[in-house]
C-alpha positions in Angstrom: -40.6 -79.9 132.6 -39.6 -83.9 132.6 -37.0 -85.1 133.9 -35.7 -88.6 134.0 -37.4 -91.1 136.6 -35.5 -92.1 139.6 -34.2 -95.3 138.3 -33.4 -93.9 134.9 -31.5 -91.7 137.1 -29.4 -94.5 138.6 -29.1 -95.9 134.8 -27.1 -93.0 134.3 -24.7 -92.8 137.4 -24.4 -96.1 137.4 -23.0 -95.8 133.4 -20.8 -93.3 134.4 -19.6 -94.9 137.1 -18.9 -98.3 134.3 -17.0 -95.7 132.0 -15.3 -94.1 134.6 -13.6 -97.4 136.3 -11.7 -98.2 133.2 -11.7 -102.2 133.9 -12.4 -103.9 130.9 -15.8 -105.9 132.7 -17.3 -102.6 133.4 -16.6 -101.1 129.9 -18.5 -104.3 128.3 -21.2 -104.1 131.0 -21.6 -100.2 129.3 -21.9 -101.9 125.9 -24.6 -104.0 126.7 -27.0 -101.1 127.8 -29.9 -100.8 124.8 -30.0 -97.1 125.6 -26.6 -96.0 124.7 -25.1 -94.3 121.8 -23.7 -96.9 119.6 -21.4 -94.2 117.8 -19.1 -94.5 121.1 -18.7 -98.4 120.7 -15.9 -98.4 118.8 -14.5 -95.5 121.1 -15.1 -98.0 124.2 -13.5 -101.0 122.7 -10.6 -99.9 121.7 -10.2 -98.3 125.7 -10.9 -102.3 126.0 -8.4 -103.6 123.4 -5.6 -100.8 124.9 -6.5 -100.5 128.3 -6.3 -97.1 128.3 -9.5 -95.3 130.1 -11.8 -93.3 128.5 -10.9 -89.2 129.0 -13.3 -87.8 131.4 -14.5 -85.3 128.8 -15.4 -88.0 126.3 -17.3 -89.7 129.0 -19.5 -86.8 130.1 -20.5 -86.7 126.2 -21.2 -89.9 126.2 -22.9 -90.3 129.3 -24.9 -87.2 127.9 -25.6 -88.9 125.1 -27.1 -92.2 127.1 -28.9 -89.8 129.4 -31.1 -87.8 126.6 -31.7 -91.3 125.4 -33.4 -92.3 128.6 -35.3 -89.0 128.7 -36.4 -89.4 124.7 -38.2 -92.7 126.3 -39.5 -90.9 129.0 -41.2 -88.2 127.1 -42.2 -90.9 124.3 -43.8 -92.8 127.5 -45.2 -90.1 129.1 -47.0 -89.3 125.3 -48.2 -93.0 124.8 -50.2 -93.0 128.3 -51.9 -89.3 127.4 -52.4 -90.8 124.1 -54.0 -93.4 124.8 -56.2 -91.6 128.0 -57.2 -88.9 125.7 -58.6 -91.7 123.4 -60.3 -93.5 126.1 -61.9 -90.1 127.5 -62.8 -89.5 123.7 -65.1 -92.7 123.2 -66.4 -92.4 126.8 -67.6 -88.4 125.8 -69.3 -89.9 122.8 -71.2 -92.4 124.4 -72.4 -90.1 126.9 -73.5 -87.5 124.5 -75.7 -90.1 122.8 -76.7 -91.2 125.8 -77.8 -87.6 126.9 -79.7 -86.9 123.9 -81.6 -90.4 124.4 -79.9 -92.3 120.8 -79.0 -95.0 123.3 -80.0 -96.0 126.5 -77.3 -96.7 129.0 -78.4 -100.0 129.6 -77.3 -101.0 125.9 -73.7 -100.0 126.1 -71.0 -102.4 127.8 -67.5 -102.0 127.7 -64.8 -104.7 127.0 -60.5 -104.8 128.1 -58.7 -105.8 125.9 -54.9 -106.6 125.8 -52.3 -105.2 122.7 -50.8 -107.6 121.3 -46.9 -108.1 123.3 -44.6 -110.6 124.2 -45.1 -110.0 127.8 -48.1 -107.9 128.9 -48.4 -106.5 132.4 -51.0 -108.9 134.0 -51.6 -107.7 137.0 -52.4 -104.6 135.0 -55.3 -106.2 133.5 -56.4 -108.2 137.2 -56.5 -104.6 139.1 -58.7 -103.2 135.8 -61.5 -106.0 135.9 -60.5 -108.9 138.7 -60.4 -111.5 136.6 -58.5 -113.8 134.8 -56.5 -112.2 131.6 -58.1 -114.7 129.3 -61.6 -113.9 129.8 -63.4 -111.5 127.7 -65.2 -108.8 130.7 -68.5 -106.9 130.4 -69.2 -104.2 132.4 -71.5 -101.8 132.8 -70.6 -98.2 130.5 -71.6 -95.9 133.3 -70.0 -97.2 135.8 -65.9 -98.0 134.6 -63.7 -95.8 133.2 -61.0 -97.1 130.4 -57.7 -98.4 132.4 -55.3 -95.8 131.0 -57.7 -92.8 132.8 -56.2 -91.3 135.8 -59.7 -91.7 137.7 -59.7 -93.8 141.0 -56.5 -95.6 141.8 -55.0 -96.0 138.4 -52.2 -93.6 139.0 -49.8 -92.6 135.6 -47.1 -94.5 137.0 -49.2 -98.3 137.2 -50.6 -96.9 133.8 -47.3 -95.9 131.8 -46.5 -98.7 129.3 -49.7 -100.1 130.2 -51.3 -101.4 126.5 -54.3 -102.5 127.9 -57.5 -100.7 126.4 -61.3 -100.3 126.9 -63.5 -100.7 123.9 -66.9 -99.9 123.7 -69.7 -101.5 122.1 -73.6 -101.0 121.5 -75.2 -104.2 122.3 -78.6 -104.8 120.1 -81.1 -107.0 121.6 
């Protein structure tokens, strides 16, 4: 079962509690929230225009509403990060099954982080996964690093939701 995350929780109290007060600042506060359910805009502005407040049944709906939003992004978030581990734990299986049937030597294999493209990626994401600066392409060792998204060591799900930072693999030929 997922539920929403403790600040997603306040999110949604503190909506209601926006919708609920009837002053005109706190309804435009509500309108600026990305999460909401633009159908009740027009709904809130007029309780603006009029300054009338918003029933308390219409705002349970709409608070609804804001709160399944918030819980879509959760689950989305929550399918991203198992995505993206069972991808990692995919190329890492592959390796060592060539490794185990001696097609490549350990030795040959070095793994690289590398950053999705964003406007503002998490850097101290990328310094805990390799202790070094972002810009610097890292080598290490196959055997001995796991990809940054696994749930190995001290990466916990919660540093590693959102995360778009990835481990690549790569046979080196010498």
């Amino acid at each position: 079962m997922i539920g929403l995350t403790t600040v997603q929780s306040d999110y949604v109290a503190r909506a209601r509690d926006e919708l609920l007060s009837g002053e005109p600042d706190q309804l435009r506060a509500y309108l600026n929230r990305k999460r909401r359910d633009k159908r009740f805009d027009r709904t809130i502005t007029a309780a603006i225009r009029d300054g009338k407040p918003i029933p308390t049944n219409l705002v349970a709906r709409i608070i609804g509403r804001y709160s399944d939003s918030l819980l879509k992004l959760r689950a989305d978030t929550i399918g991203l990060h198992e995505t993206f581990a069972a991808l990692g734990a995919s190329k890492d299986i592959a390796f060592q099954q060539a490794i185990a049937k001696g097609a490549v030597r350990a030795e040959a294999i070095t793994k690289g982080w590398k950053h999705t493209p964003q406007d503002h990626p998490r850097v101290q994401r990328v310094v805990d996964a390799d202790n070094s600066r972002l810009d610097r392409f890292i080598v290490i060792v196959f055997v001995r690093h796991r990809p940054p998204v696994s749930d190995s060591g001290a990466l916990n799900s919660q540093r590693c939701n959102h995360c778009l930072v990835f481990a690549f693999s790569r046979l080196q030929t010498w």
